[in-house]
N, CA and C atoms of all chains as a GROMACS GRO file, in nm:
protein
  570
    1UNK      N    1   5.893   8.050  10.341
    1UNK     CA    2   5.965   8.119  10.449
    1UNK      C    3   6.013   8.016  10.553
    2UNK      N    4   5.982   7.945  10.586
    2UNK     CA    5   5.939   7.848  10.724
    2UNK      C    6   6.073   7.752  10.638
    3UNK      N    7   6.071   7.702  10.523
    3UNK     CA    8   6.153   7.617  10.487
    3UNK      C    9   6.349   7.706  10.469
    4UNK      N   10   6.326   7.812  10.478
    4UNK     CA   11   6.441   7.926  10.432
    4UNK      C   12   6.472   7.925  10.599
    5UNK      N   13   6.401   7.862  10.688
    5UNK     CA   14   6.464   7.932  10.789
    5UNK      C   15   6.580   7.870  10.840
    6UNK      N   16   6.642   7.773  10.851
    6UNK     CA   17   6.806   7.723  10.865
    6UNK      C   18   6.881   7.819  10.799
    7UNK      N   19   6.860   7.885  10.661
    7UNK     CA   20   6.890   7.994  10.647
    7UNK      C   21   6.947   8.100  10.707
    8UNK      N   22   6.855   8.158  10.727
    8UNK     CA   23   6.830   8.246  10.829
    8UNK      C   24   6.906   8.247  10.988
    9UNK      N   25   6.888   8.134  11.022
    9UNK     CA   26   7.000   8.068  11.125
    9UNK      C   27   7.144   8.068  11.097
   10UNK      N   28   7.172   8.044  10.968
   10UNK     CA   29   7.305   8.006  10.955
   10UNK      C   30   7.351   8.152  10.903
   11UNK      N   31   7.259   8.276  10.835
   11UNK     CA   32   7.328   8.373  10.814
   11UNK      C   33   7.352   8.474  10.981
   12UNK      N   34   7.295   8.388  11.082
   12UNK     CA   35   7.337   8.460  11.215
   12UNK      C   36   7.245   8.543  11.273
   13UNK      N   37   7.076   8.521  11.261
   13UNK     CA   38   7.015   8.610  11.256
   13UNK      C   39   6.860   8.474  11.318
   14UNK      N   40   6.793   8.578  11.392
   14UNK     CA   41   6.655   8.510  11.467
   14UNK      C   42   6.566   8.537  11.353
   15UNK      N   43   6.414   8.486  11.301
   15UNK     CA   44   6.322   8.557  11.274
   15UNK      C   45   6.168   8.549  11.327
   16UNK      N   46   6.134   8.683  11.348
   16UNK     CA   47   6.004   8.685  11.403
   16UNK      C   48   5.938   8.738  11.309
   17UNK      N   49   5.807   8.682  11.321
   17UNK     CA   50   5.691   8.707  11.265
   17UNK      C   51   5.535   8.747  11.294
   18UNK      N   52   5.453   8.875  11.231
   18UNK     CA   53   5.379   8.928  11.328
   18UNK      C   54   5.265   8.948  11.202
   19UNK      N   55   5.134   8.930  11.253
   19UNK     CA   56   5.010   9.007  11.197
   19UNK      C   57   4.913   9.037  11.279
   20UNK      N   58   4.805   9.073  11.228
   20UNK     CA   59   4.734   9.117  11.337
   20UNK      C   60   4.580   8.990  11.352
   21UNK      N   61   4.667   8.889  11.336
   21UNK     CA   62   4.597   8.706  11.355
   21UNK      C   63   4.548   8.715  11.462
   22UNK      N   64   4.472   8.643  11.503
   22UNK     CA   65   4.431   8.626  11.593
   22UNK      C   66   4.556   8.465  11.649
   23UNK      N   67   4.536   8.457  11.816
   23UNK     CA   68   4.649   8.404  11.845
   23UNK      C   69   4.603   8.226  11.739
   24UNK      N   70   4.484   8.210  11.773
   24UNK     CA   71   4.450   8.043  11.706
   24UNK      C   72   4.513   8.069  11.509
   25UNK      N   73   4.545   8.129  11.506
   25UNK     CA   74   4.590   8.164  11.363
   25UNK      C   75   4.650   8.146  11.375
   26UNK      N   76   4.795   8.217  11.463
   26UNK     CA   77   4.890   8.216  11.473
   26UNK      C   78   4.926   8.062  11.490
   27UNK      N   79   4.900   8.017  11.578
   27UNK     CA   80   4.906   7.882  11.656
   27UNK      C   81   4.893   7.740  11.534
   28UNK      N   82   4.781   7.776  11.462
   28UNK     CA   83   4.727   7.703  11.296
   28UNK      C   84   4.863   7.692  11.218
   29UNK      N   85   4.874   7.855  11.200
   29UNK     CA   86   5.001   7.892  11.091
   29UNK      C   87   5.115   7.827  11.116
   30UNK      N   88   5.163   7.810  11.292
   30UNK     CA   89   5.297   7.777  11.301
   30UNK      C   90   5.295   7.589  11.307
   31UNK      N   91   5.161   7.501  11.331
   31UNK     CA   92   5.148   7.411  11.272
   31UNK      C   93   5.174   7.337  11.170
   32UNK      N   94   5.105   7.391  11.065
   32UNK     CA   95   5.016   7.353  10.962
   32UNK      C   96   5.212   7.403  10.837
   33UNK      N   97   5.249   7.528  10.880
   33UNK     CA   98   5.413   7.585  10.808
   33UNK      C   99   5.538   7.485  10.861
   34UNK      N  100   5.467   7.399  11.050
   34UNK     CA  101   5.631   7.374  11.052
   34UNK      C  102   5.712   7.467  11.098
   35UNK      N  103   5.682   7.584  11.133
   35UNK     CA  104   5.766   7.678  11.143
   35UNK      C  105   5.830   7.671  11.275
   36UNK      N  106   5.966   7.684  11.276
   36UNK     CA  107   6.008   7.687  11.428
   36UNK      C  108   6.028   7.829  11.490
   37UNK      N  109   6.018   7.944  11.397
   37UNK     CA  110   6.034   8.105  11.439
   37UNK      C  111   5.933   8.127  11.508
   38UNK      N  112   5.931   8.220  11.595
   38UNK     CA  113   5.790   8.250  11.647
   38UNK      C  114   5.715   8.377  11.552
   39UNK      N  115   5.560   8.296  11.576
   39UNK     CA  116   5.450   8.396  11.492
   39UNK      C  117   5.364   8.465  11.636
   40UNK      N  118   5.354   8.620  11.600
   40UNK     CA  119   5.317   8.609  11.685
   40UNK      C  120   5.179   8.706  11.637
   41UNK      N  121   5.046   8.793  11.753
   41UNK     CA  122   5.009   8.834  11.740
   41UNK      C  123   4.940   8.950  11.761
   42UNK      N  124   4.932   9.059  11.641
   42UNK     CA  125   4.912   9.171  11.710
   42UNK      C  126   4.773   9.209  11.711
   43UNK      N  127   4.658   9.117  11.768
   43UNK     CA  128   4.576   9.154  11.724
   43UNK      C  129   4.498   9.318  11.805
   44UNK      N  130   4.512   9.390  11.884
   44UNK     CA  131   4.496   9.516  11.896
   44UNK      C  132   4.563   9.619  11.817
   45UNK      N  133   4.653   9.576  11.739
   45UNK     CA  134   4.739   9.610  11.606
   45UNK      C  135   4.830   9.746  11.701
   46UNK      N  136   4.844   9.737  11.777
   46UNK     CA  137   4.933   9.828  11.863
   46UNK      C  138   5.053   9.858  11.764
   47UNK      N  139   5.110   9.733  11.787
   47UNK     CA  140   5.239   9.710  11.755
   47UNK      C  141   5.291   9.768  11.559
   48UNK      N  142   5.215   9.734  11.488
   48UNK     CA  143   5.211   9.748  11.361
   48UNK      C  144   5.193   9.950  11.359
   49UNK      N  145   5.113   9.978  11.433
   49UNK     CA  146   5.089  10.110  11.464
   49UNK      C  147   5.196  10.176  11.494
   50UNK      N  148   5.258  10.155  11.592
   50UNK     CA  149   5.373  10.212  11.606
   50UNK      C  150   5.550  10.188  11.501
   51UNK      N  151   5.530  10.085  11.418
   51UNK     CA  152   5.592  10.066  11.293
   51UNK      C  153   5.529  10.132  11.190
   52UNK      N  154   5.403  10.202  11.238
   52UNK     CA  155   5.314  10.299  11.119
   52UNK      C  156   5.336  10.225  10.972
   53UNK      N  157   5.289  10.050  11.043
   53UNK     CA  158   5.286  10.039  10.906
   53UNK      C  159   5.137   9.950  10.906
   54UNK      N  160   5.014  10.020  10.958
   54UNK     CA  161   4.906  10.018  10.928
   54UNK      C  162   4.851  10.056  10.813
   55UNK      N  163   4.772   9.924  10.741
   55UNK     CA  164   4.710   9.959  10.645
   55UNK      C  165   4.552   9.973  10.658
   56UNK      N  166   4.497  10.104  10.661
   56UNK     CA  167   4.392  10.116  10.740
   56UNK      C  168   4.270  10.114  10.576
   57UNK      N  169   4.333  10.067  10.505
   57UNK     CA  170   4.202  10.015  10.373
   57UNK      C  171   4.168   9.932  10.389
   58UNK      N  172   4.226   9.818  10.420
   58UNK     CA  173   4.191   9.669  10.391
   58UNK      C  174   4.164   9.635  10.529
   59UNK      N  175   4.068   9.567  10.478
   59UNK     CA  176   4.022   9.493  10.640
   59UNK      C  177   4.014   9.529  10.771
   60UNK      N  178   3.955   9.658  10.758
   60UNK     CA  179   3.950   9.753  10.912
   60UNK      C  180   4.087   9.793  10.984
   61UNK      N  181   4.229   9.766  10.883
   61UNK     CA  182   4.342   9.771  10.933
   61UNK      C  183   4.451   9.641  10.900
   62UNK      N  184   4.472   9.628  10.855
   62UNK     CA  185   4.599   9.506  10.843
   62UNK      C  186   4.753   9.550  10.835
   63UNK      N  187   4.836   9.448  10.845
   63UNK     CA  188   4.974   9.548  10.803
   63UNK      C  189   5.051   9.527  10.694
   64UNK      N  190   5.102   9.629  10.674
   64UNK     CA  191   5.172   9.627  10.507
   64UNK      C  192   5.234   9.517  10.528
   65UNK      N  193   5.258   9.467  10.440
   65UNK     CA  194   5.380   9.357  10.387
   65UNK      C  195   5.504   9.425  10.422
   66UNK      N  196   5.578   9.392  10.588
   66UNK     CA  197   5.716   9.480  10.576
   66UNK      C  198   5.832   9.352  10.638
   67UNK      N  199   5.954   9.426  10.613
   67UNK     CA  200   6.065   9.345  10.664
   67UNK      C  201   6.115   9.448  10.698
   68UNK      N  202   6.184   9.440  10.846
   68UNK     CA  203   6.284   9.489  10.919
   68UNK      C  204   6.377   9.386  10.941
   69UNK      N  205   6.507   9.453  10.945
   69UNK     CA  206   6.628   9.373  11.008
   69UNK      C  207   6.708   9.491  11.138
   70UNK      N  208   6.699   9.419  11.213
   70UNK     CA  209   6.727   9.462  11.342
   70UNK      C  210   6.903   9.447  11.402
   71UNK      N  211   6.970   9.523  11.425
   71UNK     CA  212   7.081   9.480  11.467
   71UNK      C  213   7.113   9.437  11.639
   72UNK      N  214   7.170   9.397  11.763
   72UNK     CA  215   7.200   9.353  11.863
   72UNK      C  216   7.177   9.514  11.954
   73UNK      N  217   7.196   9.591  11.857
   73UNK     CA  218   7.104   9.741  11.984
   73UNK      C  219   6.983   9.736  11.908
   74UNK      N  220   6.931   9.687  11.874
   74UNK     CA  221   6.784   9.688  11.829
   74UNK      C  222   6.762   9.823  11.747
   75UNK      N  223   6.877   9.827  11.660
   75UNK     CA  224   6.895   9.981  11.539
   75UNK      C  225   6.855   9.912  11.393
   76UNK      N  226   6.750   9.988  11.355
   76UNK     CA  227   6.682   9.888  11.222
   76UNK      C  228   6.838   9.947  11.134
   77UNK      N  229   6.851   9.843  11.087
   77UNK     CA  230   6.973   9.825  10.976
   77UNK      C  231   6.917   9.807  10.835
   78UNK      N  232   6.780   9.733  10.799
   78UNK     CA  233   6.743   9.721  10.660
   78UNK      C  234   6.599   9.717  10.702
   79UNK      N  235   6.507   9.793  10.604
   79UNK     CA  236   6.392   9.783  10.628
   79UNK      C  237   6.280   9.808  10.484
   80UNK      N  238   6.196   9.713  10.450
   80UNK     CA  239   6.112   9.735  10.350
   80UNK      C  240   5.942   9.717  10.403
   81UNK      N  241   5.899   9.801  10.356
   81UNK     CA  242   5.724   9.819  10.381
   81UNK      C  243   5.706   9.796  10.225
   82UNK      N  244   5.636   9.713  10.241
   82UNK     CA  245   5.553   9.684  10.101
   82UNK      C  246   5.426   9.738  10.098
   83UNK      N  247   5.400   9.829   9.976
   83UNK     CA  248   5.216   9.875   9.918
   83UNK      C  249   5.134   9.745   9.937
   84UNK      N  250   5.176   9.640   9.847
   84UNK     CA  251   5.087   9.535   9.839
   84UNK      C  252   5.195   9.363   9.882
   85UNK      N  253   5.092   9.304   9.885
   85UNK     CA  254   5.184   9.158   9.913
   85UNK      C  255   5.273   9.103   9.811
   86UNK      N  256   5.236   9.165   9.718
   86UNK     CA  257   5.374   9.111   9.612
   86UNK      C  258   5.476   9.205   9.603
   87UNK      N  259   5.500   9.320   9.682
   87UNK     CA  260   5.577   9.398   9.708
   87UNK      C  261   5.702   9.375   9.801
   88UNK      N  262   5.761   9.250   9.822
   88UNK     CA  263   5.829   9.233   9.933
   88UNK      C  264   5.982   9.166   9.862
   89UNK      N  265   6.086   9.226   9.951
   89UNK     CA  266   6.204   9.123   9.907
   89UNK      C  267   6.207   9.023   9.898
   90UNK      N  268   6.315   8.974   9.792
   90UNK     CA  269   6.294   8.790   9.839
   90UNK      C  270   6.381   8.755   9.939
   91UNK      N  271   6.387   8.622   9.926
   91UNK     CA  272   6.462   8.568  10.124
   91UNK      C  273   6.641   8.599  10.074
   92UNK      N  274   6.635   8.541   9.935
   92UNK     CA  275   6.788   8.566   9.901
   92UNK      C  276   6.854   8.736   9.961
   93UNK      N  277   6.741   8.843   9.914
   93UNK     CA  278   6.796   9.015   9.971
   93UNK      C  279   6.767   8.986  10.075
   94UNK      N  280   6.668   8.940  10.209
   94UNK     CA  281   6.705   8.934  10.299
   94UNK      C  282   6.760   8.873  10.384
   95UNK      N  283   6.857   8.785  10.329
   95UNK     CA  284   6.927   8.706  10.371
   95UNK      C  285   7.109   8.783  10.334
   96UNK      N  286   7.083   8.871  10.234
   96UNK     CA  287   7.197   8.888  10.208
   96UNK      C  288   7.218   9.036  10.325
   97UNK      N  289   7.127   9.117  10.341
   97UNK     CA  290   7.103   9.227  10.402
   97UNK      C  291   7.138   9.164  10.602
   98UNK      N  292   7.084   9.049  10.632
   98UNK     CA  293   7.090   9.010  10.738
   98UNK      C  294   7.237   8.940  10.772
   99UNK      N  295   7.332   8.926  10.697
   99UNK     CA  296   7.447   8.854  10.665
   99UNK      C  297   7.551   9.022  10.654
  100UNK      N  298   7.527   9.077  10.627
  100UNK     CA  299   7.625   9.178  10.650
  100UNK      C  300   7.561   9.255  10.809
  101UNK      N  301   7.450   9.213  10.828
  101UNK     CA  302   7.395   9.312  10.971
  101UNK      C  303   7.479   9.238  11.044
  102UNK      N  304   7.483   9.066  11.048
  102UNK     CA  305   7.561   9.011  11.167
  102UNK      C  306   7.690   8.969  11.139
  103UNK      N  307   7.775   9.082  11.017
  103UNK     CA  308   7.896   9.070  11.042
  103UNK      C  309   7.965   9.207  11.056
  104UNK      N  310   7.871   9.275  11.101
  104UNK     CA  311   7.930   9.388  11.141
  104UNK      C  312   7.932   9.381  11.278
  105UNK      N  313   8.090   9.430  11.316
  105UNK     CA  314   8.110   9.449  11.448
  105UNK      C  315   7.998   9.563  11.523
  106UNK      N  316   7.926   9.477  11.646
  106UNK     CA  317   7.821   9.574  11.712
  106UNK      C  318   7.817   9.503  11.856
  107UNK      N  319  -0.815   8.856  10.892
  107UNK     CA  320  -0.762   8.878  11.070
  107UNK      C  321  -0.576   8.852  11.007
  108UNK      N  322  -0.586   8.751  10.871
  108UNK     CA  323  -0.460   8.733  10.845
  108UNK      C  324  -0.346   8.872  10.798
  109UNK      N  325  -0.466   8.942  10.709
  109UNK     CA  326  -0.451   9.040  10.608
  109UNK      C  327  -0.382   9.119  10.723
  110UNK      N  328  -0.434   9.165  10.863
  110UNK     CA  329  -0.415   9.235  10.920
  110UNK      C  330  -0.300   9.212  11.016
  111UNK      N  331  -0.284   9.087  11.005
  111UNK     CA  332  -0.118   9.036  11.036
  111UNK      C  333  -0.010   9.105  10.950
  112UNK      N  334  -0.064   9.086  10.858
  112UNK     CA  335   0.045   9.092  10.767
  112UNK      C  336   0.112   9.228  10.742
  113UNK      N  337  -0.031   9.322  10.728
  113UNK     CA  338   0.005   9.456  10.753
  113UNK      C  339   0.093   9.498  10.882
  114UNK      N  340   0.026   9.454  10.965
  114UNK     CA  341   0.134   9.473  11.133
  114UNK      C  342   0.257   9.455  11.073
  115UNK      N  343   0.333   9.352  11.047
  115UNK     CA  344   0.477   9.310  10.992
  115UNK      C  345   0.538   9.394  10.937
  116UNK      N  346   0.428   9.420  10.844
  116UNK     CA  347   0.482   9.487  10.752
  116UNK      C  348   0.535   9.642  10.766
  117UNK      N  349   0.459   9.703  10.853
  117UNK     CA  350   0.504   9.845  10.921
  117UNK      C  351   0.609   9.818  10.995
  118UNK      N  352   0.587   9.706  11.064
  118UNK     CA  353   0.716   9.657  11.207
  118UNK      C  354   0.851   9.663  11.111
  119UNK      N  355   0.824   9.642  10.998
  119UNK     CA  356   0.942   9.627  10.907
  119UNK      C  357   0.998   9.744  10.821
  120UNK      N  358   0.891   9.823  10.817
  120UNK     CA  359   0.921   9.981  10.778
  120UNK      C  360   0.966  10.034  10.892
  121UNK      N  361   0.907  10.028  10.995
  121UNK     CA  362   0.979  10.151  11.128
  121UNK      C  363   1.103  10.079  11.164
  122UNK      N  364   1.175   9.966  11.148
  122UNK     CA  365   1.291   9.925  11.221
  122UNK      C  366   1.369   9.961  11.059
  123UNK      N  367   1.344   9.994  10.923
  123UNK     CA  368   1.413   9.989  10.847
  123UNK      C  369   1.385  10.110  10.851
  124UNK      N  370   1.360  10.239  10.865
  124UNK     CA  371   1.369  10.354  10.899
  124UNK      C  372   1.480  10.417  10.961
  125UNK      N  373   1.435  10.321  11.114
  125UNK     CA  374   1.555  10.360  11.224
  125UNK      C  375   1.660  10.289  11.169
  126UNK      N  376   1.712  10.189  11.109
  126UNK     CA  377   1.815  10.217  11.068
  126UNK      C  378   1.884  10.285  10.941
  127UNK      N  379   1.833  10.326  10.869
  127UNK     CA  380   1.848  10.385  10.767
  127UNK      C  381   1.859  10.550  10.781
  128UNK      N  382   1.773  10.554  10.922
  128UNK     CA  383   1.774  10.701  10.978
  128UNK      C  384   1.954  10.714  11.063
  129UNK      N  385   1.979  10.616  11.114
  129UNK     CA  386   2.137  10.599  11.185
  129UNK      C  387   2.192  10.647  11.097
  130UNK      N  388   2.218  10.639  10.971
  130UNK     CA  389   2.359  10.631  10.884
  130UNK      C  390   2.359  10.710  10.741
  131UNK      N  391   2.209  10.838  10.688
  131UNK     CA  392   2.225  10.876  10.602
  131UNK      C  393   2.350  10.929  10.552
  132UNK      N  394   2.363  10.810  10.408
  132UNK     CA  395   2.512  10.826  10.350
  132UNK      C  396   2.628  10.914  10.449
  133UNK      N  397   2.643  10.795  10.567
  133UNK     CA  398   2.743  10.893  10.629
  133UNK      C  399   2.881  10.791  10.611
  134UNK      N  400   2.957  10.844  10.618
  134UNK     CA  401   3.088  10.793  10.538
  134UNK      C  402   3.138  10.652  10.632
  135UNK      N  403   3.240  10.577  10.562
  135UNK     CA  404   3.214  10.470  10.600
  135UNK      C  405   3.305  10.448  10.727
  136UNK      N  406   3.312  10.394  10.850
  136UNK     CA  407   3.349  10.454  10.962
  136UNK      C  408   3.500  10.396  10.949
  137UNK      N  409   3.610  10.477  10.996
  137UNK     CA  410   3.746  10.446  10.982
  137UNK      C  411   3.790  10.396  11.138
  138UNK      N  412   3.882  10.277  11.135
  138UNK     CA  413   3.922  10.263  11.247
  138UNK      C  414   4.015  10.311  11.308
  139UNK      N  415   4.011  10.382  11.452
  139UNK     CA  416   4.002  10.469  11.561
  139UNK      C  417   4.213  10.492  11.542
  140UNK      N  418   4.261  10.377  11.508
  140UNK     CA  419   4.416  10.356  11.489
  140UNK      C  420   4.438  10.414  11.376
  141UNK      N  421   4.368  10.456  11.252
  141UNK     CA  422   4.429  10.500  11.130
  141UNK      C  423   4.502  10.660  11.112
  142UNK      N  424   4.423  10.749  11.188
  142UNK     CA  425   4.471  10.856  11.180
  142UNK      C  426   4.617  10.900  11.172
  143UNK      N  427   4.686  10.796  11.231
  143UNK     CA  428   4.821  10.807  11.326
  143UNK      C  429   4.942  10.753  11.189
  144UNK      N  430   4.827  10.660  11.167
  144UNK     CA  431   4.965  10.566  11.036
  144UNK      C  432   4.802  10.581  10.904
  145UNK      N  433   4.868  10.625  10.789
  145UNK     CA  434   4.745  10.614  10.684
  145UNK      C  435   4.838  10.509  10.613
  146UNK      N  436   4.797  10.498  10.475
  146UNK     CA  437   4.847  10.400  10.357
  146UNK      C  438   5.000  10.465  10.401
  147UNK      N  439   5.062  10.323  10.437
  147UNK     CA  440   5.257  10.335  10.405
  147UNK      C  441   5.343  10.475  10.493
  148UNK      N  442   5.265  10.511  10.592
  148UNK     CA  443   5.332  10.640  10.636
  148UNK      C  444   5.376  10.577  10.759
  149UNK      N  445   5.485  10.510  10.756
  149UNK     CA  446   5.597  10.509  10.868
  149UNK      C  447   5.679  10.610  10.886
  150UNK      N  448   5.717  10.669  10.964
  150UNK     CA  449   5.830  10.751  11.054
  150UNK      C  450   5.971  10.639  11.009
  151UNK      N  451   5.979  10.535  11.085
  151UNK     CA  452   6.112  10.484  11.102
  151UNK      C  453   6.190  10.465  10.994
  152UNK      N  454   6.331  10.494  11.042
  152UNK     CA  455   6.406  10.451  10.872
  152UNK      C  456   6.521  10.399  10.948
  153UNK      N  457   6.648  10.345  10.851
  153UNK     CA  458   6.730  10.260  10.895
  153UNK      C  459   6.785  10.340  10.997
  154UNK      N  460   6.871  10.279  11.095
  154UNK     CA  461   6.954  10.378  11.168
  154UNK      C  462   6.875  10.429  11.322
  155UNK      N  463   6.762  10.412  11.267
  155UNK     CA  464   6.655  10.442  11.436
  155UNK      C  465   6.638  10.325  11.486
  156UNK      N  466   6.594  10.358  11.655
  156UNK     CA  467   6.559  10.214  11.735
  156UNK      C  468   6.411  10.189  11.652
  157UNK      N  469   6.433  10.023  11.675
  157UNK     CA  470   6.308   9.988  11.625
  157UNK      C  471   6.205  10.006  11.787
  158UNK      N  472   6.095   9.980  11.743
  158UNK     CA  473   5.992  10.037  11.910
  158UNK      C  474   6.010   9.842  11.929
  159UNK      N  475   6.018   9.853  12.069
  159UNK     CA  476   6.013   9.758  12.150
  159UNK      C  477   5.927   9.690  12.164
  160UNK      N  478   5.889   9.559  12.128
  160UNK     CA  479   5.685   9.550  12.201
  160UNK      C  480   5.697   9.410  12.276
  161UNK      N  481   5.597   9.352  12.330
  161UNK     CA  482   5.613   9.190  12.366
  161UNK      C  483   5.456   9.181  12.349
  162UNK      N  484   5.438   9.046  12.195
  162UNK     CA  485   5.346   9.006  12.153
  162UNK      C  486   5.355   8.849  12.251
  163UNK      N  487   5.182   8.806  12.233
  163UNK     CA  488   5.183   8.647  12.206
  163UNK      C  489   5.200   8.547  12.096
  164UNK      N  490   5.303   8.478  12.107
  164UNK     CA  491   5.288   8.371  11.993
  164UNK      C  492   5.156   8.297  12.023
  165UNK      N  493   5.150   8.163  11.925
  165UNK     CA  494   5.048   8.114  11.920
  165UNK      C  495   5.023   8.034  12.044
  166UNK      N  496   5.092   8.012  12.142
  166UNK     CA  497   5.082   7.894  12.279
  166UNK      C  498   5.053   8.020  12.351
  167UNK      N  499   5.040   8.163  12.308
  167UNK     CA  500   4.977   8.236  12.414
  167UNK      C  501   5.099   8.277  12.513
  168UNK      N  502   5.277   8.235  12.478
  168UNK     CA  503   5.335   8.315  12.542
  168UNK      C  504   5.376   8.447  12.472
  169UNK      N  505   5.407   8.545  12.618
  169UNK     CA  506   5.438   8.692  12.577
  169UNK      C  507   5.598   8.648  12.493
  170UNK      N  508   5.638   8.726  12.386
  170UNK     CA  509   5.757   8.739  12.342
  170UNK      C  510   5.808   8.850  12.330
  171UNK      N  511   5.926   8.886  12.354
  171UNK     CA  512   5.963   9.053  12.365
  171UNK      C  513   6.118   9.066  12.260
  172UNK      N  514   6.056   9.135  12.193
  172UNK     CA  515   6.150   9.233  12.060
  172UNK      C  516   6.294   9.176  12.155
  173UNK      N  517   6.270   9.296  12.262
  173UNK     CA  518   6.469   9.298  12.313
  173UNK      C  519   6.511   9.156  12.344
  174UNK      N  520   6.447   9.116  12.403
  174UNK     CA  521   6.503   8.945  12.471
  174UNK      C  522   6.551   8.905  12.347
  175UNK      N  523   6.509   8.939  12.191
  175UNK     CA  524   6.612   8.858  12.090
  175UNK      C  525   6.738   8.953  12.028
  176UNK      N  526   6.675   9.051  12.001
  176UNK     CA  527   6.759   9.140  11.981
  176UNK      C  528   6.892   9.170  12.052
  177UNK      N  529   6.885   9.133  12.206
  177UNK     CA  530   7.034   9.119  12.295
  177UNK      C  531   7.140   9.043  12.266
  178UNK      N  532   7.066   8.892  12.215
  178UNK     CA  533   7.171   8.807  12.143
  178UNK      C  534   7.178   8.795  12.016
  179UNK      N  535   7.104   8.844  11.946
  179UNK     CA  536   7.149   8.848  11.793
  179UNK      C  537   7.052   8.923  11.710
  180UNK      N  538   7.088   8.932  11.590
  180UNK     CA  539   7.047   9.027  11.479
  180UNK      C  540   6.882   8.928  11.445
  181UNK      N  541   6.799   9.014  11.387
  181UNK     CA  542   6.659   8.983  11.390
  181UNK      C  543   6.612   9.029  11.267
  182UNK      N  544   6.532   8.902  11.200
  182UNK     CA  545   6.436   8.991  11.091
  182UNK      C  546   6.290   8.988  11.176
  183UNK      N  547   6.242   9.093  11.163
  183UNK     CA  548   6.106   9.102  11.188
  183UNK      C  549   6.033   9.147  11.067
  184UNK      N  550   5.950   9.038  11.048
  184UNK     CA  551   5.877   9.032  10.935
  184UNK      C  552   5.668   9.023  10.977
  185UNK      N  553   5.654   9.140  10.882
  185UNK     CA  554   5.505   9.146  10.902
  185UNK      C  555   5.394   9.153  10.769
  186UNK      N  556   5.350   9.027  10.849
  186UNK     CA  557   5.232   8.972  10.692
  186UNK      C  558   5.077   9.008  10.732
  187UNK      N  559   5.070   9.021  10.655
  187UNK     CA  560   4.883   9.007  10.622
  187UNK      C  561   4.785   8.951  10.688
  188UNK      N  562   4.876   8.806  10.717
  188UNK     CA  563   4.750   8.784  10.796
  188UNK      C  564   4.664   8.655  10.665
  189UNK      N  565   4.555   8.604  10.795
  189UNK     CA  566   4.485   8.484  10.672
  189UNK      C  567   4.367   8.564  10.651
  190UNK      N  568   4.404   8.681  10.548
  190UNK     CA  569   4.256   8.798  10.500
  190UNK      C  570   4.222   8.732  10.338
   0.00000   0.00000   0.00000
């Protein structure tokens, strides 16, 4: 992900990233990846809650594997919740999904 | 005088394994207090709705807020697992 992100830049689009890490995780992760996006964290899982995309089996709560793409009014334009972690688009669909969000006039 | 040590313990170790065993007959395993609301995969939102607004900390511990990126440009928000 972290290496896709010029990507991501060049298809016209920010990316954020969220679990319910604790912040020294977060902080590890964006280390240790290189990553220049921000990771951030939800650890009262508020936030994932209100994306109701709490997974309340695993681990007292974690969150699905999801991707949203967000447009400039903050109107989800593409969105996948994954069952499990191998359930997720690859960067190519969301890159292609995020490339028509920021060429639509908005 | 040892024997009678040992016995002591040994009750001390039945009545605290009692009381806890008395806490929790097979009572189901406790769900956290947030699940009711979202179970396995039950989101509300679909394309076309506002996404909900929030302002998390990144890892340096600053607040970051959904809209502040969303004003200038299109956003993936992506949510992982976690190091479970």
């Amino acid at each position: 992900m972290a290496e896709d992100y010029d990507k991501f830049k060049q298809a016209g689009g920010e990316l954020i990233a969220v679990s319910v890490d604790e912040q020294s995780y977060a902080w590890s992760m964006a280390q240790t990846t290189g990553a220049r996006f921000q990771i951030l964290s939800d650890v009262d899982k508020k936030t994932i809650a209100q994306y109701g995309i709490v997974n309340a089996a695993e681990h007292g709560g974690i969150a699905h594997p999801s991707v949203f793409i967000l447009d400039k009014q903050g109107l989800i334009r593409y969105m996948h919740v994954g069952k499990d972690p191998q359930d997720r688009p690859t960067d190519e669909v969301i890159l292609e999904e995020l490339r028509k969000v920021a060429a639509a006039k908005s | 005088m040892k024997v009678f040590v040992f016995l002591f313990i040994l009750t001390l170790l039945c009545v605290t394994a009692n009381a806890q065993s008395g806490q929790s007959p097979l009572a189901p395993p406790k769900v956290p207090a947030a699940s009711p609301a979202a179970s396995v995969s039950g989101t509300s939102l679909k394309v076309g709705a506002k996404a909900p607004d929030f302002a998390l900390p990144n890892g340096d511990g600053k607040l970051v807020v959904l809209s502040d990126y969303t004003q200038r440009t299109p956003v993936v928000l992506i949510f992982y697992r976690g190091f479970w």
